[in-house]
C-alpha positions as CSV (number, residue, x, y, z in Angstrom):
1,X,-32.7,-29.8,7.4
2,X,-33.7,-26.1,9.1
3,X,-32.9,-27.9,12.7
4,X,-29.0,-28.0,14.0
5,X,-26.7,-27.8,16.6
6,X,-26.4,-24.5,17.4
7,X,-22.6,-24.6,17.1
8,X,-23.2,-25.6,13.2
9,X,-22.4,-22.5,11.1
10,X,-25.7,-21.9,8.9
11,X,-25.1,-21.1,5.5
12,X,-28.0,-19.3,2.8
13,X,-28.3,-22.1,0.1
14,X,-27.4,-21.0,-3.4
15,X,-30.5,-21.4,-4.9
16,X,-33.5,-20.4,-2.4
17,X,-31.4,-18.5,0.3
18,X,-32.8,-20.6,3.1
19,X,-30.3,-20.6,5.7
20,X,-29.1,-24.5,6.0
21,X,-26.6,-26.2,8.5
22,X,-23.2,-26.8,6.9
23,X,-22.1,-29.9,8.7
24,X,-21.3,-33.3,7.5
25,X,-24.7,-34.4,8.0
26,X,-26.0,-32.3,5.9
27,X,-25.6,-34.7,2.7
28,X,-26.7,-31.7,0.4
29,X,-24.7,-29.0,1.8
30,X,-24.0,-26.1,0.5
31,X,-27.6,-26.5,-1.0
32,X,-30.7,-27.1,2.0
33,X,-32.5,-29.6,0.1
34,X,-31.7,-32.4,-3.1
35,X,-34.3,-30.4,-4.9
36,X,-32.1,-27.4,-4.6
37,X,-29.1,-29.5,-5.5
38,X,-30.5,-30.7,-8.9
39,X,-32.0,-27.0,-9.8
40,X,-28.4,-25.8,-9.7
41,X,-27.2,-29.0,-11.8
42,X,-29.8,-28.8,-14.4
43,X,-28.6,-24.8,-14.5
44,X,-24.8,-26.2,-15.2
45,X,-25.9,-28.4,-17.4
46,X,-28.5,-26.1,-19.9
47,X,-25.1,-23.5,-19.5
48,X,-27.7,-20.9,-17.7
49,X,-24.1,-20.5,-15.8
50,X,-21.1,-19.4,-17.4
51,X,-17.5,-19.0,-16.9
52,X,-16.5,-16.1,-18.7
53,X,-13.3,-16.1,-21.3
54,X,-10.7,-13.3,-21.0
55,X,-8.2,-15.0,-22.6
56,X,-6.5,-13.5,-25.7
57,X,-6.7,-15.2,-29.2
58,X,-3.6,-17.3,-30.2
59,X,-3.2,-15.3,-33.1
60,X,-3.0,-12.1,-31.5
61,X,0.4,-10.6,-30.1
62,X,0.5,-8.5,-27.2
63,X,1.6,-5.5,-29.8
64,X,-1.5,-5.8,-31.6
65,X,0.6,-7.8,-34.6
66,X,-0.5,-11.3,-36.2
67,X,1.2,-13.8,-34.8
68,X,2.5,-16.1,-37.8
């Protein structure tokens, strides 16, 4: 999928950082390749990746008191 219409932006895939035409016919797109695709699943899915949690316990206050 390295070959495009000029006019097609090119994007660096996620996982390799091969640049890769983001178009509709690119079926895989952002990612260059299905291979790359599934890599980044399978990272989701063993939670290599991970949204971190700032939110504040529900039985903390803003004041620093318990909440009852």
């Amino acid at each position: 999928m390295t070959t495009s219409n000029p006019t097609t932006p090119q994007v660096k895939c996620p996982t390799c950082g091969q640049l890769s035409p983001y178009s509709p016919q690119n079926a895989f797109r952002p990612f260059c390749s299905e291979r790359c695709k599934l890599i980044d699943l399978g990272e989701w899915a063993s939670e290599s990746y991970r949204i971190p949690d700032n939110s504040q316990s529900p039985t903390s206050a803003d004041d620093g008191s318990l909440l009852q």
